[in-house]
C-alpha positions in Angstrom: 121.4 106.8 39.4 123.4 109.8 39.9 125.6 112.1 38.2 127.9 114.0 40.0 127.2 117.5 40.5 124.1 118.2 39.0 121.8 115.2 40.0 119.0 115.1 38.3 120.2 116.1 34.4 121.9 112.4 33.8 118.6 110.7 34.9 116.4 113.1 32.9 118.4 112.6 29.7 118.4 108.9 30.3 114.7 108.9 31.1 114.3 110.5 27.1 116.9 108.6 25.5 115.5 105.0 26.5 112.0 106.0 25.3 113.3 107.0 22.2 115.3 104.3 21.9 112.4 102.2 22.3 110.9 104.1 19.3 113.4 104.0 16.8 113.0 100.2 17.2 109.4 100.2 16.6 108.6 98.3 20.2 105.9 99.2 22.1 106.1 98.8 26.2 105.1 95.0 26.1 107.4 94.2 23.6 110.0 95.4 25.0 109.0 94.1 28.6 109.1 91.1 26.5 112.7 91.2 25.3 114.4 92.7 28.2 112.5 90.6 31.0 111.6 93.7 32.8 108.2 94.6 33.7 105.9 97.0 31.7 105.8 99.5 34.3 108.7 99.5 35.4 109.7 100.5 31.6 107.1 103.1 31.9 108.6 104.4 34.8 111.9 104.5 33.4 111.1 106.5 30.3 109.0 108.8 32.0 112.0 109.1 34.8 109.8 108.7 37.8 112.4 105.8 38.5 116.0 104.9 38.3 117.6 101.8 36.7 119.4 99.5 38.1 122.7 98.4 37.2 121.1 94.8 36.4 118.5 96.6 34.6 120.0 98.8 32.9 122.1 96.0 31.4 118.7 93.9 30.3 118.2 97.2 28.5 121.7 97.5 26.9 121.6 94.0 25.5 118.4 94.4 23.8 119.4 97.7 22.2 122.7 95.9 21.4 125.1 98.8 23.6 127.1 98.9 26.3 126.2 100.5 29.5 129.0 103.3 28.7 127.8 103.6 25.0 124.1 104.3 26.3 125.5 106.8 29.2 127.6 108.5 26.6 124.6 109.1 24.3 123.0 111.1 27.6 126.2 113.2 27.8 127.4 116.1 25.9 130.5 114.8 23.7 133.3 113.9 25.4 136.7 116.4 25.2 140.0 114.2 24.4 141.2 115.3 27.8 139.4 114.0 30.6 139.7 115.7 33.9 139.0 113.7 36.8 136.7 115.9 38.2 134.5 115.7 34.7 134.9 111.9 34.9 131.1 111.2 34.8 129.9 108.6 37.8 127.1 106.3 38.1 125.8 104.7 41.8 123.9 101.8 42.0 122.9 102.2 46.0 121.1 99.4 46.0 123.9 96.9 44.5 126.5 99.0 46.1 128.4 99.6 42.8 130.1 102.7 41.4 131.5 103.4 37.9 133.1 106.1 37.2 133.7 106.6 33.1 137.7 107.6 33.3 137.6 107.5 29.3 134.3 107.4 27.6 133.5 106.0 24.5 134.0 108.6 21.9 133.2 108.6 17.9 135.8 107.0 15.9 137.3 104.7 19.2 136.8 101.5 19.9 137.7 101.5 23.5 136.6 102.9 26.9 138.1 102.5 30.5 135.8 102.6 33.1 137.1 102.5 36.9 134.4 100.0 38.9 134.3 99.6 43.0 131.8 97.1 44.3 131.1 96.7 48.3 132.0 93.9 50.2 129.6 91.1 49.2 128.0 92.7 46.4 126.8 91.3 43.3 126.1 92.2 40.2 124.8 90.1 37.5 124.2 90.4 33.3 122.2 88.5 31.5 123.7 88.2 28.5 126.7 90.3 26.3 125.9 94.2 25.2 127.9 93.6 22.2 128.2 89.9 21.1 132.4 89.1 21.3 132.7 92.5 23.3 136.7 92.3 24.6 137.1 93.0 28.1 140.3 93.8 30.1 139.6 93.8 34.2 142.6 94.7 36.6 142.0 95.2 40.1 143.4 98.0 41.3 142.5 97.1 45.2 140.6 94.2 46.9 139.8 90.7 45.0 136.4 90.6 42.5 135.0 87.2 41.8 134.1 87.0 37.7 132.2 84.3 36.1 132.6 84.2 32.4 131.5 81.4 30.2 130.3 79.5 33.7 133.8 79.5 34.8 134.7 81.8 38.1 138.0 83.9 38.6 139.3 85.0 41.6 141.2 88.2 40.0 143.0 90.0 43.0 145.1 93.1 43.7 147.2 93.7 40.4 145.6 91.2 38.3 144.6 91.5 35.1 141.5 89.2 33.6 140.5 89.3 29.8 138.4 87.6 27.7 135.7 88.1 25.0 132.3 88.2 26.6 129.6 86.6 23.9 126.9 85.1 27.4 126.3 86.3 30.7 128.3 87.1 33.6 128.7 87.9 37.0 130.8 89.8 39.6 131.3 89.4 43.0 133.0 91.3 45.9 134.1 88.5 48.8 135.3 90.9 50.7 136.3 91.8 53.4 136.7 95.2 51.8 135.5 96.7 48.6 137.1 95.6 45.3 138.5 98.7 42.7 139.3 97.7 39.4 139.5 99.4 36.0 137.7 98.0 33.1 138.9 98.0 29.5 136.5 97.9 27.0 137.3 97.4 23.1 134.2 96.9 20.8 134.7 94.2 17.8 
């Protein structure tokens, strides 16, 4: 993971904010490994920032503390202005998924909704487990290329100037077909 500009600050806040998550909850490392499906270690790792999340895992983590991933990265970040430059638009890389969100309006005290702009590579994937926020409403509209999202264990093919929405409450799953990389903007409105 890595914030634009100043790489290491994002990870290192991250790193403390997950352990003390983990602590205000009362979990120790196996019982969270437990809940999250994500080894002992690897937690370890995380909290002591000797390793970067994936996106995957960093949604394992967002479910069991009941967040988004947006939420979570907002709590890392200084509070947001009501204007949001570009260039202070905070962005998140996955390399190893080849995804790339950057946070055009972060969640902010007192709003319900965010918009987050999303680009996957051609042929990436990029699955979650389960809902950060039971009944979360999502809005995706793809900007460029075609994404393939599975909600409720249905798939939609959501191309160029499409808009999908639904309320998410299980897993799901997106996928770039390619032959180029999809960009889309995501609307999220808590309940």
């Amino acid at each position: 993971m890595r914030d634009e500009g100043s790489p290491n600050t994002v990870d290192a806040r991250l790193a403390v904010r997950l352990a003390t998550l983990r602590t205000e909850h009362g979990w120790s490392l196996d019982e969270l490994s437990r809940r999250a499906g994500v080894s002992r270690s690897t937690l370890s790792r995380l909290e002591r920032g000797e390793l970067s999340p994936t996106t995957t895992m960093l949604g394992q983590l967002c479910t069991v503390y009941g967040r988004t991933m947006s939420r979570l990265l907002m709590e890392v970040e200084a509070e947001p202005p009501q204007l949001v430059p570009a260039a202070r638009q905070p962005v998140w890389r996955d390399e190893r998924s080849g995804f790339v969100r950057r946070s055009v309006s972060p969640p902010h005290a007192g709003l319900r909704a965010e918009i987050v702009e999303g680009t996957l590579d051609a042929g990436a994937d990029i699955s979650y487990e389960n809902a950060p926020v039971p009944g979360v409403e999502q809005h995706i509209w793809v900007l460029d290329g075609t994404v393939e999202v599975t909600v409720d264990r249905t798939v939609h093919t959501v191309r160029a100037g499409d808009c999908l929405r639904f309320r998410l409450r299980g897993p799901s799953h997106f996928h770039c077909p390619g032959p180029r990389r999809v960009r889309y903007a995501l609307m999220i409105v808590l309940p």
